[in-house]
VOPA-385484 format. One line per field, with one value per residue (C-alpha): residue number from 1; residue in one letter; x, y, z. Coordinates in pm, 1 decimal. Layout:
# residues N
resi <- NUM	...
resn <- A	...
c1 <- X	...
c2 <- Y	...
c3 <- Z	...
***
This chain:
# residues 92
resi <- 1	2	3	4	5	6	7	8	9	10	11	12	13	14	15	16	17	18	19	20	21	22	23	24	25	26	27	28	29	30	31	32	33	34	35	36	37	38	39	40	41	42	43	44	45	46	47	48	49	50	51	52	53	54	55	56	57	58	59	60	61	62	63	64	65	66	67	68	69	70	71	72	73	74	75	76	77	78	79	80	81	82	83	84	85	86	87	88	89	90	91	92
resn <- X	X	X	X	X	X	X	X	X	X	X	X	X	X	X	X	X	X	X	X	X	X	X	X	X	X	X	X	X	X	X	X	X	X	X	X	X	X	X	X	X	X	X	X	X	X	X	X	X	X	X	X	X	X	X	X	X	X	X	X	X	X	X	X	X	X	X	X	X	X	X	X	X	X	X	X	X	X	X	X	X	X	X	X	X	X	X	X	X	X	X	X
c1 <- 6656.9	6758.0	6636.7	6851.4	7168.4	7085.6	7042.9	7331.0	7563.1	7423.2	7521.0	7865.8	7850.4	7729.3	8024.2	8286.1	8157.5	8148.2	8530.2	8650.8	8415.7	8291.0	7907.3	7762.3	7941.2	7959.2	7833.5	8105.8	8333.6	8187.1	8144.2	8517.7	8622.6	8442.7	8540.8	8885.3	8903.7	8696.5	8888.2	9190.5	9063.7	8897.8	8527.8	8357.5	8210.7	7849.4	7895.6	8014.7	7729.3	7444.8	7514.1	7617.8	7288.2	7091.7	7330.3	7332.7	6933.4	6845.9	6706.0	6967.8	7146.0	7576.4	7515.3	7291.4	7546.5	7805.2	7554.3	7531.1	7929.9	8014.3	7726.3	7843.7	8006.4	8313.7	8368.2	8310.9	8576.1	8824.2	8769.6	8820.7	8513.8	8485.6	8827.2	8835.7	8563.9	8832.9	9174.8	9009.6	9183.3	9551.5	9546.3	9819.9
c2 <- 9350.2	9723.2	9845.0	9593.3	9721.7	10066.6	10047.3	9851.5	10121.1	10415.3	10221.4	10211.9	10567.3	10664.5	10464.1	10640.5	10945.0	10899.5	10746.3	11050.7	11381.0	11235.6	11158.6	11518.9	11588.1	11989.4	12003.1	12278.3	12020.7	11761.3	12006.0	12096.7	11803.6	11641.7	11917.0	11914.5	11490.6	11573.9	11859.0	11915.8	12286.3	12465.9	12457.6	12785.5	12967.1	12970.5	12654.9	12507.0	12748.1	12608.4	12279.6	12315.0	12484.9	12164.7	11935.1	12107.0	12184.9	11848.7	11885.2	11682.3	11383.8	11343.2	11007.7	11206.9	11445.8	11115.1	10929.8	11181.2	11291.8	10860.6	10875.9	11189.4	11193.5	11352.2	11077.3	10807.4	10950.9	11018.2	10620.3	10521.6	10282.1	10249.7	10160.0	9884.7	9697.3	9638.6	9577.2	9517.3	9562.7	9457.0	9257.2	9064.7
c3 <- 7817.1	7705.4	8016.8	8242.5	8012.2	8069.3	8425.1	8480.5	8282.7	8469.7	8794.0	8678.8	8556.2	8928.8	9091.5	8858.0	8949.5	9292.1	9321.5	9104.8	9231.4	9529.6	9652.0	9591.2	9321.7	9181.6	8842.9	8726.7	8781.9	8636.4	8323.1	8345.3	8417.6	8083.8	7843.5	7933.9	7863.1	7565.8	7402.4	7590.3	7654.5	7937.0	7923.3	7832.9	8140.4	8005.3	7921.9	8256.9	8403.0	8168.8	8257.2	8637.2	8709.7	8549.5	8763.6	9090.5	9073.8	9021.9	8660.2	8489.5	8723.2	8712.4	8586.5	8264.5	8188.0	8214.7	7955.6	7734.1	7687.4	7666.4	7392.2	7212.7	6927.1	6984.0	7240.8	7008.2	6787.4	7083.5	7139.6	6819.1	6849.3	6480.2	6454.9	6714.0	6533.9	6262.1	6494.6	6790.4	7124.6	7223.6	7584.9	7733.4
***
């Protein structure tokens, strides 16, 4: 069942993608565009170089890079997760 859960999450990561970069998306700004939600700071240029030449060669997908900044743990702290297992979330 893993494997149905993943699948289904990278789908969703490939539609958010697409509705915010567009269907060939640039990996530079995908990198930018991450490090900036992440940090609040501009991405270093090797950094945003290292990654967009993985992206735009085909070595590492949009929906990978996506994956691996919603799994990292800077992320996870900018969410809070640990937090909302104690308060949960506020809906109305």
């Amino acid at each position: 069942m893993q494997g149905f859960s993943d699948r289904r999450f990278e789908g969703f990561l490939e539609q958010a993608i697409a509705a915010i970069f567009g269907s060939a998306p640039s990996g530079a700004d995908m990198v930018m565009h991450f490090y900036q939600s992440l940090t609040g700071q501009t991405a270093p240029e090797d950094l945003v170089n290292q990654y967009a030449v993985l992206i735009d060669g085909g070595s590492l997908t949009p929906a990978d890079l996506a994956m691996q900044v919603a799994e990292s743990e800077l992320n996870i702290q900018n969410v809070g997760l640990i937090g909302l297992t104690q308060t949960g979330l506020d809906y109305i």
